[in-house]
C-alpha positions in Angstrom: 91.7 94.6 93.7 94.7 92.7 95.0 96.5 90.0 93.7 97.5 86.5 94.2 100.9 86.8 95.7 103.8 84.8 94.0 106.0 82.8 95.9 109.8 82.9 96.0 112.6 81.1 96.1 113.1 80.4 99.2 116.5 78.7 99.4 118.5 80.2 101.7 121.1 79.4 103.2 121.1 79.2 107.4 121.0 82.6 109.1 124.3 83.6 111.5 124.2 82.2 115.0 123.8 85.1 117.3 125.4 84.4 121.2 125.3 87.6 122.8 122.7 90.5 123.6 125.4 92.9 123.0 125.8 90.9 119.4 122.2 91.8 118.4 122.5 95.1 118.9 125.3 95.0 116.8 123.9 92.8 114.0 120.1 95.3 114.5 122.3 98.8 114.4 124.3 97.2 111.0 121.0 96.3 109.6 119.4 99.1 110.2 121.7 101.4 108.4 121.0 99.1 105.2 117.2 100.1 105.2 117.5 103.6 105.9 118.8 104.8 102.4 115.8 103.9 100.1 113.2 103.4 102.8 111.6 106.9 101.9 112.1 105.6 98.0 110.2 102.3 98.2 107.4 104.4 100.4 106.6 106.5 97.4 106.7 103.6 95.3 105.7 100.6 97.3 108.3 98.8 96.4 108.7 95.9 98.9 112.2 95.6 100.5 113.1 92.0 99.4 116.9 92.1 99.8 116.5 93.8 102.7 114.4 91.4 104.0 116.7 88.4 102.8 119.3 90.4 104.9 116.8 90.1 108.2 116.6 86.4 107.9 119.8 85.5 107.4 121.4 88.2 110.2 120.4 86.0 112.9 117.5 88.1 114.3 114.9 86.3 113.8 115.7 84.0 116.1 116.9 86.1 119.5 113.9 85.7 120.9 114.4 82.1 121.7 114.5 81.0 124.9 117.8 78.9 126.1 116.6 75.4 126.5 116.3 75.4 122.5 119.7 77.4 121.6 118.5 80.7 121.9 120.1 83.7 123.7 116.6 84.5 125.2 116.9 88.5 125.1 116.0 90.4 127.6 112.4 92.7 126.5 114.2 95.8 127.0 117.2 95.2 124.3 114.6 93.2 122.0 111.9 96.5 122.5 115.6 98.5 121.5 115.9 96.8 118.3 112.4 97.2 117.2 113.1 101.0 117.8 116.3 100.9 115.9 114.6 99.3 113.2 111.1 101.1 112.7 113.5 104.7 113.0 115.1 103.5 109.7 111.7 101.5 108.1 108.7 101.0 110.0 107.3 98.7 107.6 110.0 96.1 107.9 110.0 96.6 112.1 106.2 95.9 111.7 106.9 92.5 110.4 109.5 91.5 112.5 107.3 92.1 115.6 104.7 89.6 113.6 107.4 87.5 113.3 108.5 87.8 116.9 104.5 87.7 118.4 104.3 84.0 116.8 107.3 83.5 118.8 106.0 84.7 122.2 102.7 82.5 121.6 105.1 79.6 121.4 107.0 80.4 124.3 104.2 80.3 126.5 101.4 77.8 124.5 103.7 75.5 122.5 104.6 72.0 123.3 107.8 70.9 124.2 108.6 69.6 121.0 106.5 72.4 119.0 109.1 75.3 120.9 112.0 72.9 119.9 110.9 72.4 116.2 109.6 76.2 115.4 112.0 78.0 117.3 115.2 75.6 115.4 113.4 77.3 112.3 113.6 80.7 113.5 117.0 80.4 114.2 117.6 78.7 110.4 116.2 82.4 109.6 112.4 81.5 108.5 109.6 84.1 108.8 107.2 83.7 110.8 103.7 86.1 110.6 100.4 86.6 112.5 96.7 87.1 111.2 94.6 89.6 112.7 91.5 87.9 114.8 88.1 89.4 113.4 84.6 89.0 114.2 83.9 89.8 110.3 86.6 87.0 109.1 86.0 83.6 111.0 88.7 80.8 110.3 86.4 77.3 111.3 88.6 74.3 112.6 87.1 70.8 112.5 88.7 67.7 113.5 88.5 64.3 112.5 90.9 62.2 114.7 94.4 63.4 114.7 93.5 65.4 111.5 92.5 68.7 111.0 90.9 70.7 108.6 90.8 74.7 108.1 88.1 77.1 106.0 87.7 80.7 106.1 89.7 83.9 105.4 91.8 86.6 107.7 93.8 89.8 107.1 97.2 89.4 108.1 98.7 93.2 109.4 102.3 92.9 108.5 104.5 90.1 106.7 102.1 87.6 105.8 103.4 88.4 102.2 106.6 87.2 102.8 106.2 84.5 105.6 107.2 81.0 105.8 105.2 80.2 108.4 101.4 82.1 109.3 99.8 82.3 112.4 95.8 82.4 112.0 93.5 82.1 114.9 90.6 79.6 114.1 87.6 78.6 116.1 86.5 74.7 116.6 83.4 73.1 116.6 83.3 73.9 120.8 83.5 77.8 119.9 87.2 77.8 121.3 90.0 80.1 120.1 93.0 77.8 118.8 95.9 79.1 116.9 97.0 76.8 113.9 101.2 77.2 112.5 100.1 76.7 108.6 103.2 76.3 106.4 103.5 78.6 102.8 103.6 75.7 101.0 100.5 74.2 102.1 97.6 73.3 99.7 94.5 75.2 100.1 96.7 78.1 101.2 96.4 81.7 99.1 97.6 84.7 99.8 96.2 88.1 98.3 98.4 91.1 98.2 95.7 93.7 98.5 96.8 96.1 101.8 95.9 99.4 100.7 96.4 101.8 103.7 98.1 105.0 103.1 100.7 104.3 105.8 103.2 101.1 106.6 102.6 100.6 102.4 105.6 97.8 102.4 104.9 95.9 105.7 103.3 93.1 103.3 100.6 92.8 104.9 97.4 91.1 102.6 94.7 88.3 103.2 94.6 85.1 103.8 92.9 82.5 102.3 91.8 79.3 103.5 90.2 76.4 101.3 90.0 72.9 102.6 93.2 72.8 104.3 94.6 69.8 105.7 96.8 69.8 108.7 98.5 67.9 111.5 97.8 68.2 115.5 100.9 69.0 115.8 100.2 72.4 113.9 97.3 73.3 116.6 99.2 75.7 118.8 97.4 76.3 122.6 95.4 73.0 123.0 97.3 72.0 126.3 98.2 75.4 127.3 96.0 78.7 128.5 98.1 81.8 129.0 96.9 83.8 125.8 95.6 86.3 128.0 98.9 87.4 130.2 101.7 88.0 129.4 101.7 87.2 125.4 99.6 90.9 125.7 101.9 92.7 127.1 104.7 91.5 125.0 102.2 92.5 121.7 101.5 96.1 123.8 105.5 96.2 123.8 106.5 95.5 120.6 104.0 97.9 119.1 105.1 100.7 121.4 108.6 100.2 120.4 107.7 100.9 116.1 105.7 103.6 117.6 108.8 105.0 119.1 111.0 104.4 116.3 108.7 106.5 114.4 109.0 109.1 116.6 112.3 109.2 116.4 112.4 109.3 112.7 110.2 112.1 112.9 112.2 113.8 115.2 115.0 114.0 113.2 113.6 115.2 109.8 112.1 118.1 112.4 115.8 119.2 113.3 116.5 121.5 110.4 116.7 125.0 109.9 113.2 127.5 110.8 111.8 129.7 108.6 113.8 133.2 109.1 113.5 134.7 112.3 111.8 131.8 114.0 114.5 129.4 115.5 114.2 130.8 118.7 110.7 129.4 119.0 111.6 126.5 116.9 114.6 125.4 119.3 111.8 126.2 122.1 109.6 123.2 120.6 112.2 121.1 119.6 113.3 120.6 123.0 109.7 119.8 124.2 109.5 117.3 121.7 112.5 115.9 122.6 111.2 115.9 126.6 108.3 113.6 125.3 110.3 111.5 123.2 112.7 110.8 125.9 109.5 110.5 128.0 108.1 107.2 125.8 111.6 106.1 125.1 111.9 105.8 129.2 108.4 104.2 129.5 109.5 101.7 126.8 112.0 100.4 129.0 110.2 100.8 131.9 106.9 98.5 130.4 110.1 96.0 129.2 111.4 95.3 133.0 108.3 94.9 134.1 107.3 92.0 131.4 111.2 90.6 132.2 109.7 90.3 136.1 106.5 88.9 134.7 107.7 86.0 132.9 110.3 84.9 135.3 107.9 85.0 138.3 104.4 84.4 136.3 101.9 85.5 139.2 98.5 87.5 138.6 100.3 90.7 140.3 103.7 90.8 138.4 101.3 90.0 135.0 99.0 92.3 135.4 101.9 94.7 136.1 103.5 94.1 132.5 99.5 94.0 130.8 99.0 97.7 132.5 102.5 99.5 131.7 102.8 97.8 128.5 99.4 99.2 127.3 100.2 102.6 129.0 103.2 102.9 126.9 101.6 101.9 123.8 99.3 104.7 124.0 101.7 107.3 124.8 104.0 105.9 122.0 101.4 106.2 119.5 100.6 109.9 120.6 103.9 110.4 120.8 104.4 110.0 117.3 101.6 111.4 116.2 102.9 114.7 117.8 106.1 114.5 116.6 104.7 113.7 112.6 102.6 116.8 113.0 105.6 118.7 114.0 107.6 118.0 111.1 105.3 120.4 109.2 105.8 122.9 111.1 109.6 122.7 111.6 110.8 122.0 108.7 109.4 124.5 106.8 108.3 124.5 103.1 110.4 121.5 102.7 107.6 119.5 104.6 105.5 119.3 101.8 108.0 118.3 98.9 107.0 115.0 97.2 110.7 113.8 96.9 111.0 114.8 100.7 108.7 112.6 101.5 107.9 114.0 105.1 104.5 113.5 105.2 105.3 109.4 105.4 105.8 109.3 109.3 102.0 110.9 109.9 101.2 108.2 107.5 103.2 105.9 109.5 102.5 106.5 112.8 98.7 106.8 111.9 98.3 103.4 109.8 100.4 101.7 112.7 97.9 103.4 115.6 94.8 101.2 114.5 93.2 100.3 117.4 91.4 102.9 118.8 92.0 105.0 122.0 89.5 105.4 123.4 88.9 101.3 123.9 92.1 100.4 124.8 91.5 103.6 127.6 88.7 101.5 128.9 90.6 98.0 129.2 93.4 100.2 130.3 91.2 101.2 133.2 89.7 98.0 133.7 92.9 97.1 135.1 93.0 99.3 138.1 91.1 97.5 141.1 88.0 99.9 141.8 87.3 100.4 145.7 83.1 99.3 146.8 81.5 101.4 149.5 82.1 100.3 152.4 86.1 99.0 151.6 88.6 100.2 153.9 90.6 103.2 152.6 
């Protein structure tokens, strides 16, 4: 049964200005070692990292993704897909969030009015949250309109964040059966959120549901009605961000499986190690790879260079999640009888990298193919 989430104070003051990729590395890497300590800690007990959080929006982060005509340092995917990494190594729950945040962000950049990309991304920068809900057949969001007012009914699970969010993303369908996505402030009436995310994995991302009763908003909270790119490369980015948790799992993993065999084994166990380490440096390399190509696709926004980014972004999410899949079962193996202490804690990363894998294989395999042009009889070899 979940609960009606309580809102917090959220007075804060503005979050740091950051002016330099080589700065938000900096700020990500400092950040990160401030969730490692008790991320295993608040696993066990679901204890939701609020000061760490409070740290996130006020380091300047949230806002790196904005572009430059509103005062952002519009990073470059690769160093933003680095960060996520860094991030989801120490506490995956907290990486998942800030690539909710950062999604909402992407869907602005490319759908947003002028002065909606001015306004939302200023409040990034301030250091406000943003987070997305999950589209569902099962949980329809209706939008009518009446003039420049609109209003909103329904209910939708939000993945990661929505707990903690100043801002949600929900994806509503009008009278015309058309997709919109509607920016609904915390505060707004007719808003409720239920903590009630119950997977054994990502247990402090704050995900929950969202509830929608006779809310009233603005046009100017429709996001998408003059622009329709939500297909291109706002994919790819979502494939990217994904992979790069994925990763960061991995590499968590990875590290709790680097400690002394059982007697007589390390020979073997240094053996394996270093084919784990191949594959990790494998999707670390594709991660990168997937990010230049999404660079190339939103500077020159042609059907090739996005379908490019759509295809090695979604190839690298699937080799992310198997890769740290692998690398959680390995830990069990490696590490010895210590794998399966409670205070240990080593079991979290298969938790974590299978909670985060939600969509399934075998359909993203299929769109995956889709991509790839397939030759008719009779076409010229």
């Amino acid at each position: 049964m979940g609960t009606v989430s309580q809102l917090r104070d959220r007075n804060r003051p503005p979050a740091m200005r950051i002016g330099k990729e080589e700065d938000a590395v900096a700020v990500a890497r400092a950040l990160a070692a401030r969730l490692q300590p008790k991320a295993s800690l608040r696993d066990i007990e679901r204890q939701h990292a609020l000061e760490e959080l409070e740290a996130l929006c006020s380091s300047g982060l949230l806002g790196i993704s904005a572009p430059a005509e509103v005062d952002g340092i519009d990073i470059s995917n690769g160093i933003l897909a680095e960060i996520v990494a860094m991030l989801a190594e120490s506490d995956p729950s907290v990486a998942d969030l800030y690539c909710s945040h950062l999604r909402v962000l992407e869907i602005l950049r490319w759908e947003g009015s002028d002065e909606q990309q001015k306004a939302y991304f200023e409040r990034a920068l301030q250091g406000e949250l943003f987070s997305a809900c999950a589209q569902s057949q099962e949980e329809t969001v209706t939008l009518t309109q009446n003039g420049s007012i609109f209003r909103v009914e329904g209910r939708q699970t939000a993945h990661a964040g929505v707990l903690f969010a100043d801002w949600i993303a929900v994806a509503a369908r009008d009278a015309g059966g058309r997709d919109e996505i509607v920016l609904i402030p915390r505060q707004a009436d007719g808003l409720t959120v239920i903590d009630d995310w119950d997977s054994f994995g990502q247990r402090t991302a704050g995900g929950g549901t969202v509830v929608l009763q006779n809310l009233v908003l603005g046009n100017d909270a429709l996001i998408g009605a003059r622009k329709r790119q939500r297909a291109t490369s706002i994919t790819a980015f979502s494939d990217l961000m994904h992979a790069a948790v994925d990763v960061g799992i991995a590499r968590a993993a990875f590290s709790d499986a680097a400690r002394p065999a059982p007697g007589g084994q390390e020979t073997a166990a240094m053996i394996r190690r270093g084919r784990l380490a191949v594959r990790l440096e494998v999707a670390s390399a594709l991660l990168e790879r997937a990010a230049r190509q999404l660079d190339m696709a939103q500077v020159n926004a042609d059907e090739d260079s996005i379908r490019a980014a759509v295809l090695s972004a979604m190839a690298t999410r699937l080799e992310a999640a198997s890769t740290a899949a692998m690398l959680a079962d390995a830990v069990f193996d490696l590490a010895g009888d210590a794998a399966t202490r409670i205070a240990a804690n080593l079991d979290r990363h298969w938790r974590n990298a299978r909670a985060h894998a939600r969509t399934e294989t075998d359909s993203l395999l299929q769109q995956l193919g889709g991509l790839y042009p397939v030759k008719q009889a009779g076409d010229q070899a």
